[in-house]
Structures are given as C-alpha cells and as structure tokens.
C-alpha positions as CSV (number, residue, x, y, z in Angstrom):
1,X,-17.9,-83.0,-72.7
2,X,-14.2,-82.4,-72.0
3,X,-12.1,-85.6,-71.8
4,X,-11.1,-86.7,-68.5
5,X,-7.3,-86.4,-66.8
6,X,-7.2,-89.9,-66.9
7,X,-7.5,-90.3,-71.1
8,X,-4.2,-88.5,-71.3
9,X,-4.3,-85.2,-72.8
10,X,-1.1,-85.2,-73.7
11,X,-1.6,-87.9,-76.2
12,X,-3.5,-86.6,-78.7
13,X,-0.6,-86.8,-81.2
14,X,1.2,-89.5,-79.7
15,X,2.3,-91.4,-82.7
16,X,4.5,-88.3,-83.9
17,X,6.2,-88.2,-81.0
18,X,7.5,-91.9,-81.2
19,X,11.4,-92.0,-81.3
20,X,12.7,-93.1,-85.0
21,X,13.5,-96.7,-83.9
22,X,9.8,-97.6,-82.8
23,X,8.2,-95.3,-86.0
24,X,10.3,-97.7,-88.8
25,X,8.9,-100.6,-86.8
26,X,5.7,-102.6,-88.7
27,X,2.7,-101.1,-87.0
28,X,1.5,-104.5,-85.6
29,X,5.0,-104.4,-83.4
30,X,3.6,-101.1,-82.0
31,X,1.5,-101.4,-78.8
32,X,-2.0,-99.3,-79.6
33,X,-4.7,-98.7,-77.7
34,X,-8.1,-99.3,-79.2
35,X,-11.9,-99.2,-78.1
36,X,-14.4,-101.8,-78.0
37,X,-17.7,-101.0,-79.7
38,X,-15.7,-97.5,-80.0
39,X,-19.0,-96.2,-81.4
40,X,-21.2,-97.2,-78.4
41,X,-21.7,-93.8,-76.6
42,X,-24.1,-92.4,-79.0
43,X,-27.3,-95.1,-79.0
44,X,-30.1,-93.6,-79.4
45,X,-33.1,-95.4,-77.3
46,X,-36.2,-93.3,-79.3
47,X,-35.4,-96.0,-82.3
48,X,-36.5,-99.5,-82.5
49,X,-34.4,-102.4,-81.3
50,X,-31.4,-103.0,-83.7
51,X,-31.3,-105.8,-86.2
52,X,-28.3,-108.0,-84.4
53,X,-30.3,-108.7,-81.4
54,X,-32.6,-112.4,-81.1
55,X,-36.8,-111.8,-81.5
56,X,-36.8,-111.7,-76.7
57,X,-34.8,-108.6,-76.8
58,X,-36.6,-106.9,-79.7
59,X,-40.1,-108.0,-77.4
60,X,-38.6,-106.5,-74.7
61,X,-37.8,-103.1,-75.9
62,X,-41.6,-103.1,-77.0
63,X,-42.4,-103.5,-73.5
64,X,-40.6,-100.8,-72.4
65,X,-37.2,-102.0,-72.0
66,X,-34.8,-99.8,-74.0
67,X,-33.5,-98.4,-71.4
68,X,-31.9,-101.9,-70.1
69,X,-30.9,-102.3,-73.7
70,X,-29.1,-99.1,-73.6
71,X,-27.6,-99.7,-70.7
72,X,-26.1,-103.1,-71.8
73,X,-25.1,-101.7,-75.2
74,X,-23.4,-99.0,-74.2
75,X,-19.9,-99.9,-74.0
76,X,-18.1,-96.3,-74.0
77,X,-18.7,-92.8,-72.4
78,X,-16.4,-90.8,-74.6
79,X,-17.7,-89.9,-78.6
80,X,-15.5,-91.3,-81.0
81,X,-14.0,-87.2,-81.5
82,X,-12.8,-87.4,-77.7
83,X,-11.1,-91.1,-78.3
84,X,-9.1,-89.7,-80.9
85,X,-8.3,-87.1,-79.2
86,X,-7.6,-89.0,-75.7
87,X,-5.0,-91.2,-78.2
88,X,-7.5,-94.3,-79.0
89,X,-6.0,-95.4,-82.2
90,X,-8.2,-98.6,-82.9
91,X,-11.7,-98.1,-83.9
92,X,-13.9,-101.3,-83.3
93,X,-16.8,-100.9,-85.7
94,X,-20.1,-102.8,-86.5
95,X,-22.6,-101.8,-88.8
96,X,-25.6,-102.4,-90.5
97,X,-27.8,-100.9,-93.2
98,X,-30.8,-98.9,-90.7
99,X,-34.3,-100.3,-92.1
100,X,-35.8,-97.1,-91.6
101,X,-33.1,-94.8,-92.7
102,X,-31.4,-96.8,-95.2
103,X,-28.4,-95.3,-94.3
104,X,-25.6,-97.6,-93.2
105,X,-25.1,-96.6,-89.2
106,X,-23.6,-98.2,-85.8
107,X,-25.4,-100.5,-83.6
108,X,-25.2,-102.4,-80.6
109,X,-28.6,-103.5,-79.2
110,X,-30.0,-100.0,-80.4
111,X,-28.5,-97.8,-83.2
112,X,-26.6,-95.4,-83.1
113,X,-24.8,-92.9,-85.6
114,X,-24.9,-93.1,-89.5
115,X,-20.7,-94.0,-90.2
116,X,-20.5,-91.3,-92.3
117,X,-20.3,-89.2,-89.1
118,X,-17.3,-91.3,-88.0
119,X,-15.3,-90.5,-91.3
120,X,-16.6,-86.9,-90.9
121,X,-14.7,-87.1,-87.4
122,X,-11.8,-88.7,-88.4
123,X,-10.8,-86.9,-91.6
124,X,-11.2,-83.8,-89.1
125,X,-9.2,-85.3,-86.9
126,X,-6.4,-86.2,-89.5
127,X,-6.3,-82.6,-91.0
128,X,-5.1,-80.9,-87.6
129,X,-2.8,-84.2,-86.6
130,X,-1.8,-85.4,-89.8
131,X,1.0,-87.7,-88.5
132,X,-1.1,-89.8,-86.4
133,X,-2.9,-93.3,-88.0
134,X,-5.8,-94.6,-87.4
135,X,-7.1,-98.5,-87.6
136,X,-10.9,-99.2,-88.1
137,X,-11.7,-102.5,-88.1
138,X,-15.5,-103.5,-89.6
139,X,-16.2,-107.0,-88.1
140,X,-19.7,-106.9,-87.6
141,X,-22.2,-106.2,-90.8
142,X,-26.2,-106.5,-91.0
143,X,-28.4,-106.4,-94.0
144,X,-25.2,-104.5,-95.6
145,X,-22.1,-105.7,-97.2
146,X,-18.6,-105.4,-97.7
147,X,-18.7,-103.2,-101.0
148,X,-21.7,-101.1,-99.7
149,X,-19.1,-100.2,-96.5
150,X,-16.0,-99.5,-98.6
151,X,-18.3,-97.5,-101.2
152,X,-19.5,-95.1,-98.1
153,X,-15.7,-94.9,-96.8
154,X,-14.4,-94.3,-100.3
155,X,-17.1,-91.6,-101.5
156,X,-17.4,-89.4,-98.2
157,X,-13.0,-89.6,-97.2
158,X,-10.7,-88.0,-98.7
159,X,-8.5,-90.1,-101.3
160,X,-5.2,-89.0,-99.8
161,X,-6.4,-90.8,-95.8
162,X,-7.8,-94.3,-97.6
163,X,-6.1,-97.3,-98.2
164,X,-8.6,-98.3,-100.6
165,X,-6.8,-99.3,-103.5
166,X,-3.5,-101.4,-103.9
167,X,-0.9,-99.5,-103.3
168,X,2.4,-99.2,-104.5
169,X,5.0,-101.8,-102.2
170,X,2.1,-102.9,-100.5
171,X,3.3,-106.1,-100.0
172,X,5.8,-104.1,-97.2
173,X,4.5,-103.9,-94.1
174,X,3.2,-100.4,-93.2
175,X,5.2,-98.5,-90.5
176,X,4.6,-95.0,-89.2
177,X,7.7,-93.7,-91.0
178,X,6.9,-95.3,-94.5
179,X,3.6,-94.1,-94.3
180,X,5.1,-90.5,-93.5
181,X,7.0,-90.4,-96.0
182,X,4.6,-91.2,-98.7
183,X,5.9,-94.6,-99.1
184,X,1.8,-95.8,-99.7
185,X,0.6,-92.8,-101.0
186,X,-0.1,-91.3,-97.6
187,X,-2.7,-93.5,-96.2
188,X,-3.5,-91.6,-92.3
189,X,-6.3,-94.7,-92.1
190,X,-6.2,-98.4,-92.6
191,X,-9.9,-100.3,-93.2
192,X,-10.1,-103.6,-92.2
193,X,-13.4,-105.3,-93.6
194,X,-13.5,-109.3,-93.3
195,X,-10.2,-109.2,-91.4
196,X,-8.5,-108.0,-94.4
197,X,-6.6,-104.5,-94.7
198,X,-7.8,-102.8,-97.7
199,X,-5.0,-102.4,-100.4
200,X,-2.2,-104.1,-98.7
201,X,-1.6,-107.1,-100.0
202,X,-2.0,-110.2,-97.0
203,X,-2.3,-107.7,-94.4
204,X,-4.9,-109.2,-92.0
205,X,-6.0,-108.7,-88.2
206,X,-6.8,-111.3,-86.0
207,X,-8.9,-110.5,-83.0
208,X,-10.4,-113.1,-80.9
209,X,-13.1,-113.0,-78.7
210,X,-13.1,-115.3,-75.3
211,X,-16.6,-115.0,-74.4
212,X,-16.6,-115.3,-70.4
213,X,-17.5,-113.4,-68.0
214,X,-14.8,-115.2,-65.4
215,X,-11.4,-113.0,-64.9
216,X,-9.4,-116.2,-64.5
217,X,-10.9,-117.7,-67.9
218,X,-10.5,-114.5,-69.3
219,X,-6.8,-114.0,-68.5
220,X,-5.8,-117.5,-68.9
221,X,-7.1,-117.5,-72.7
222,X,-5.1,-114.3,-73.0
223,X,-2.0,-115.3,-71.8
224,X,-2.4,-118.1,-74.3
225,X,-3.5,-116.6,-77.5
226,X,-0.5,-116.4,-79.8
227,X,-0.1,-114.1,-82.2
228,X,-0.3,-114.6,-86.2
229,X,2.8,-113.2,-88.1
230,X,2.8,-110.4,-90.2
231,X,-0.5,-109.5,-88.7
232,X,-2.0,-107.1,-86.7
233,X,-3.3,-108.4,-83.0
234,X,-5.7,-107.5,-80.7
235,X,-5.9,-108.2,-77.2
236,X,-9.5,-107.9,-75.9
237,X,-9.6,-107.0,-72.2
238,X,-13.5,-107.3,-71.9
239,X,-15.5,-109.5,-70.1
240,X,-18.8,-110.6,-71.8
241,X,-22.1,-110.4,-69.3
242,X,-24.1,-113.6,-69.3
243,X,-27.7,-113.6,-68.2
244,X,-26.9,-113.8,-64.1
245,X,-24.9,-110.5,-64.9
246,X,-27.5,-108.8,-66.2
247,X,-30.2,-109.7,-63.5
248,X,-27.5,-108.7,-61.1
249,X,-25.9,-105.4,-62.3
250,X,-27.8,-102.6,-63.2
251,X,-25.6,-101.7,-66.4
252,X,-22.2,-102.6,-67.9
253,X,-21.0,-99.4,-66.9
254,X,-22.0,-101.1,-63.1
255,X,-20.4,-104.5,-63.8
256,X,-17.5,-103.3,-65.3
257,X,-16.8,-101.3,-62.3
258,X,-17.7,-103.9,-59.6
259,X,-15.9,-106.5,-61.2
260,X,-12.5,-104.3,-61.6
261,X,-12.1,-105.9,-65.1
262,X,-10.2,-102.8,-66.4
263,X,-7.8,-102.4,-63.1
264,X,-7.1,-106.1,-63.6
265,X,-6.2,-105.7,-67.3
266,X,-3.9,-102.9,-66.7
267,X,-2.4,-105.0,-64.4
268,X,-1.9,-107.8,-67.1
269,X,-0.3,-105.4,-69.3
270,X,1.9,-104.1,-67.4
271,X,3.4,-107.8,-67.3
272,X,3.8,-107.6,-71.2
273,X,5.8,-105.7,-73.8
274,X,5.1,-104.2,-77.0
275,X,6.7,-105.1,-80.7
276,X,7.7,-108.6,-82.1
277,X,6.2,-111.7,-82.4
278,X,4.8,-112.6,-78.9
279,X,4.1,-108.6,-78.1
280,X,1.5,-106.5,-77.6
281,X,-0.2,-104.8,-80.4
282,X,-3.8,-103.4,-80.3
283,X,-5.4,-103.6,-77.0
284,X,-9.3,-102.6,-76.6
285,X,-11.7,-102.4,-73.4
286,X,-14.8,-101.0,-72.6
287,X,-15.1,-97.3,-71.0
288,X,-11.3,-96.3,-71.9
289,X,-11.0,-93.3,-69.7
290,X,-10.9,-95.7,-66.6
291,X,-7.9,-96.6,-64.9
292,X,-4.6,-94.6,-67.2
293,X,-5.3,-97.2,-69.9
294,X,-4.3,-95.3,-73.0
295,X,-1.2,-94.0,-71.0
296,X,-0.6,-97.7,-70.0
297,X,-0.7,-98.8,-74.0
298,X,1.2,-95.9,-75.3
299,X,3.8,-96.0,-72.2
300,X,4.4,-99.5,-73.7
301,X,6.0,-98.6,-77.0
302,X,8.9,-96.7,-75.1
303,X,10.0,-98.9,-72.5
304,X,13.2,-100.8,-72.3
C-alpha cells in the first residue's frame, strides 16, 4: 500500500536533515512524532482472542465477535515499514508471549505480528537511512518478561543499532549529533522496557495515559501534565472509547473520525513548541496519516 500525501513523503529521513543547532540538542528537546499501538494494523482475526483482554471479550469473540474486536483494536492503517517511512519515529509496543506459537508477538484485543518482524523492518529501515533514530518503547508485557524481550531484540538486531549494553558516556544525554558521531557506539535505536532506556544510565520515559473519552478532559489533563527532566515525554493525543462508544460507533477508525480527535490535537499542538523543559517531545495518536500530523510534529523542531 503506498503511503498517503498526507504522511509526508518527504520525511522519510527527516532527522538528517535537522539544522546542527536542533541535532546537538538532547533528543527529549526534539519534537517526534510517534504512533499509538504502532503495531495495530496487522491483527489477525483467524486467532483466538489475545491474553490482555477480561474473560466477556474472550466469550464474545467465541460467539462470533472478532470482527468488533478488530475493529476496536485496530488503532493504525499504515504497517510499521510505511510509518517509518512516512517519518514516525516513536514505536508504541506491547507484547506478549502467543500461547500457541510461543513466539513473543503484538497484540491488542487480537494478535498480531511476532516482533521479530518489527526488528526485521527496522534494521532494514536503518541500513538505507542510517542517520535517522528510532524509539521503541515496550510498556505493555503478557505471560513474557523483560529479559525474554531484550534477549529477542539483542539476538535477531544487529549489535551496532542496540543500546543494549552500557555504553560509554552514557550518563550524557543522547543527541542526534553524539549519536552520529559514534559518541555511544552508534546506537540507530533506543529500547525502552519498564520505562527505562536500555544502557543509558537514568534515562527514562514518562508517558501518561488520561483515560477519557471527553476532548475537554482530555486536553485539559494535557495542558497540565508537566514534564520530568532529563526524560523523554510523551504526549498522548488519543481518546479512550468507553462502553457507550462502542455501542455507538461502528469502529475506532469511525469514532476517531466523528469525534475529530486528531484535527483537534493538531490544533493543540500547533499552540506549543518543541525543546526544553515545558516542550514538546514525542507525540502519538491513532491512524497517523490523518490530518498532516507527522508534518505538524517535525515542522515543530524548526520553528522560531
């Protein structure tokens, strides 16, 4: 599927074409755009009902439901290939070990792709745009660990992409230029399990979730969620369906769309500016090739 205008083909390298000021800059003064449930196109409805949903959903995919379970899990049109290339930068990740499979894969109501298909993509990715830097953040795990993760990410990626160790000055904070010039041992990806980047030391993410599906609630607990220092930050412009929602909209695809949560955010953020304390930094929503986001994020980084 060819990525849309509106994801911004022109930014598929857009972090090596940063002026030198905003490249020495710590990444988490850097305005990113990121995905939510980034993995979420690919469920695959012929499997059972994943393991993170409660015993009425797992009943009601038994009764022929999956296809409202899809539709509701499906957070993203575009594969995690055509993100990176559209200029997502922020990959937001959960996982769990399949029970069938045994092989540690996606999932978001239904599973989806075993992860070492993500690392397949990215290290792809990374070969042909090797000046670009990618975040994936793991804040969700079933039946799997921590260590099982990092082993998968550490045996299938190459050494020279993977933070996995501790690195030399990695009590710095990373910046694009440092990491271009081999300051950590090239590291193109950062891992983030239990809000910790592996091998930096005390480099953490916070990224909290507001759980409403009101625009005003949503937008008032943005505005007021201040950053942690040193740290990287993430904005989360989605609304969460409740059980009215659901009855009420045929999919999220639908109720993102008729509640113009995306057209709002873009407004928000065009109120805000990238890069210090009380800045910007990572941004995720659901279906990113609505509305110029990833042009609206990047555009960020460059304004006076």
């Amino acid at each position: 599927m060819a990525i849309a205008a509106s994801t911004g083909n022109g930014n598929t390298a857009w972090m090596s074409k940063l002026p030198e000021p905003i490249s020495n800059l710590p990444l988490y003064y850097l305005a990113i755009p990121g995905s939510h449930n980034s993995f979420s196109a690919d469920l695959d409805r012929t499997q059972d009902v994943s393991i993170d949903e409660p015993g009425a959903i797992k009943f009601l995919g038994k009764i022929g439901g999956k296809g409202i379970i899809y539709n509701w899990g499906k957070c993203q049109t575009l594969s995690i290939k055509e993100q990176l290339e559209a200029g997502i930068r922020y990959l937001d990740l959960r996982i769990c070990r399949n029970p069938k499979s045994k092989q540690l894969t996606f999932l978001h109501g239904l599973y989806g792709r075993p992860v070492k298909e993500l690392i397949a993509n990215v290290q792809s990715f990374l070969e042909v745009y090797s000046k670009e830097v990618i975040l994936i953040d793991v804040n969700h795990l079933y039946g799997c660990s921590a260590d099982d993760v990092l082993r998968v990410f550490v045996s299938k990626m190459d050494e020279k992409l993977l933070s996995k160790d501790r690195l030399a000055d990695s009590s710095q904070p990373p910046s694009l230029s440092n990491i271009w010039n081999s300051k950590y041992g090239t590291p193109r990806v950062i891992l983030f399990l239990h809000n910790h980047a592996c091998g930096f030391d005390n480099l953490r993410i916070y990224s909290p979730w507001h759980n409403t599906d009101k625009h005003e609630t949503l937008f008032q607990k943005l505005d007021s969620q201040k950053n942690n220092n040193n740290c990287f930050n993430v904005s989360q412009g989605v609304l969460t369906p409740q059980t009215k929602t659901i009855l009420t909209n045929h999919s999220l695809k639908t109720f993102v769309d008729n509640t113009g949560i995306n057209s709002r955010f873009m407004e928000w953020l065009k109120k805000k500016k990238s890069g210090h304390e009380s800045g910007i930094n990572i941004c995720i929503c659901d279906f990113i090739e609505c509305n110029s986001y990833i042009d609206t994020v990047i555009g960020m980084n460059t304004e006076s």
